[in-house]
C-alpha positions in Angstrom: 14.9 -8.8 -16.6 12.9 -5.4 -15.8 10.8 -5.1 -12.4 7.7 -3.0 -11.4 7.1 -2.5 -7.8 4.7 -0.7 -5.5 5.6 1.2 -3.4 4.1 2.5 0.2 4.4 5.1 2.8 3.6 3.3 5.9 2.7 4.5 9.2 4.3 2.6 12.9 0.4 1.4 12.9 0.5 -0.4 9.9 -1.2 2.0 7.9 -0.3 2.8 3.8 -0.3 5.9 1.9 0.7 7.4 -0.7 1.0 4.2 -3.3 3.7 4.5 -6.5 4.6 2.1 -8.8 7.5 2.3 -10.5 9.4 0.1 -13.5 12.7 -0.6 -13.4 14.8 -2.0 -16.1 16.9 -4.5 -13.7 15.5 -6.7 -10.9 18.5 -6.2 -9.0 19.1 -2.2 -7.9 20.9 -0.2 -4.6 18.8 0.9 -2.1 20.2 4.4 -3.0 18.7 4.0 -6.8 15.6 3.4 -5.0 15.1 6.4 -2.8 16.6 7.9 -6.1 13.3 6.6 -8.4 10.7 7.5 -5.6 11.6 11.0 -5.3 12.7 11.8 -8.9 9.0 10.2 -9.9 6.9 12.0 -6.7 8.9 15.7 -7.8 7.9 14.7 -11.3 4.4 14.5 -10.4 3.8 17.4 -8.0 5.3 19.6 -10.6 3.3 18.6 -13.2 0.5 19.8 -11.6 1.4 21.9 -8.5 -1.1 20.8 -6.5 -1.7 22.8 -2.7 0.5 19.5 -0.9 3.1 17.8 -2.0 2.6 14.4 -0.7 6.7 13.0 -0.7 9.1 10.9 1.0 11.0 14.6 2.5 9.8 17.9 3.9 10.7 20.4 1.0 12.4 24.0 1.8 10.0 26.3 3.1 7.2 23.8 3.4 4.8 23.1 6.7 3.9 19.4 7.7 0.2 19.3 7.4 -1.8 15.9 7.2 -0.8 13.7 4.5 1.9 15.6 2.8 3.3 19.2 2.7 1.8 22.5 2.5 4.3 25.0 0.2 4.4 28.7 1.4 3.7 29.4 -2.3 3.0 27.3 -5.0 6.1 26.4 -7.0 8.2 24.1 -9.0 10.7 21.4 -6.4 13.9 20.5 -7.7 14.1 16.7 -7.3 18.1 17.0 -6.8 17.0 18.8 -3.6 14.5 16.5 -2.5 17.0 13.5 -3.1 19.5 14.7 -1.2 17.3 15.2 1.8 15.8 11.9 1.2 19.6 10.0 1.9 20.5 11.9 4.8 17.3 11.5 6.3 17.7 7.4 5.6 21.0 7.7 6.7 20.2 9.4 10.2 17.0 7.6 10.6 13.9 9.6 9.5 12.5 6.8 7.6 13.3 3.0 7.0 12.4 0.8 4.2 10.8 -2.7 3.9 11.3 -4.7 0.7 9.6 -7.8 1.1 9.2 -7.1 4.7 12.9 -7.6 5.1 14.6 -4.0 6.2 16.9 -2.5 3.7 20.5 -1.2 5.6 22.3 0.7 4.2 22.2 2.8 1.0 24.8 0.7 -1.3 22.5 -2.8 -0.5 21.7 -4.2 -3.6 17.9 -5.8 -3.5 16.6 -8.4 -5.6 13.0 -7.1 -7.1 10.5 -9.9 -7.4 7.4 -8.8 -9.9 5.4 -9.1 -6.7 7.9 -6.7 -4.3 6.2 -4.4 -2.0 8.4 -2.1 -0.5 7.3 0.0 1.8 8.9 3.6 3.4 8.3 4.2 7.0 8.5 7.4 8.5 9.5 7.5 12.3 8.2 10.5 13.5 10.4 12.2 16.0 9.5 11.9 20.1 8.3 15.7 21.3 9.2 16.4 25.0 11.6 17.3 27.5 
């Protein structure tokens, strides 16, 4: 059985951005293969067009955080290997967490059963600034 899914980028507020949908061909996939879709699919996009901000799940290399995505230096092509990579050690320190279902997704080998209504949604914690 295949799935397709929306996905999210949620704010602590509540608030979504940045909706993807994505098909799977099995209902049942690790939370690793996830993050693995999202960014292959968001690189795929950016560089198709190479729009001023990429709007992803990581901060690319030599990139500035400017609302709603990520403002390049110089327009150019990401490698979605890169961005993947980042994306798991990010998950795995706590930059972002995911919801599927509203249920909070642990660790990186969790396998998660996709309904043809799942939601899932990515939310970024934004680091505390101060001494």
């Amino acid at each position: 059985m295949s799935a397709t899914i929306r996905i999210y980028d949620e704010t602590a507020a509540g608030d979504r951005t940045n909706a993807l949908t994505l098909d799977f061909l099995t209902a049942r996939i690790s939370v690793r293969e996830l993050i693995r879709r999202r960014v292959y699919e968001e690189v795929q996009e950016y560089n198709a067009s190479t729009p001023e901000v990429f709007r992803g799940l990581v901060q690319p290399t030599d990139a500035e955080r400017v609302l709603n995505g990520y403002k390049l230096r110089e327009r150019r092509r990401i490698g979605w290997e890169q961005q993947y990579a980042r994306a798991v050690e990010a998950f795995e320190r706590n930059g972002f967490f995911i919801l599927v279902d509203d249920r909070q997704a642990e660790s990186l080998e969790e396998e998660i059963d996709l309904k043809i209504s799942s939601e899932v949604s990515f939310i970024k914690l934004t680091p505390l600034v101060g001494g």
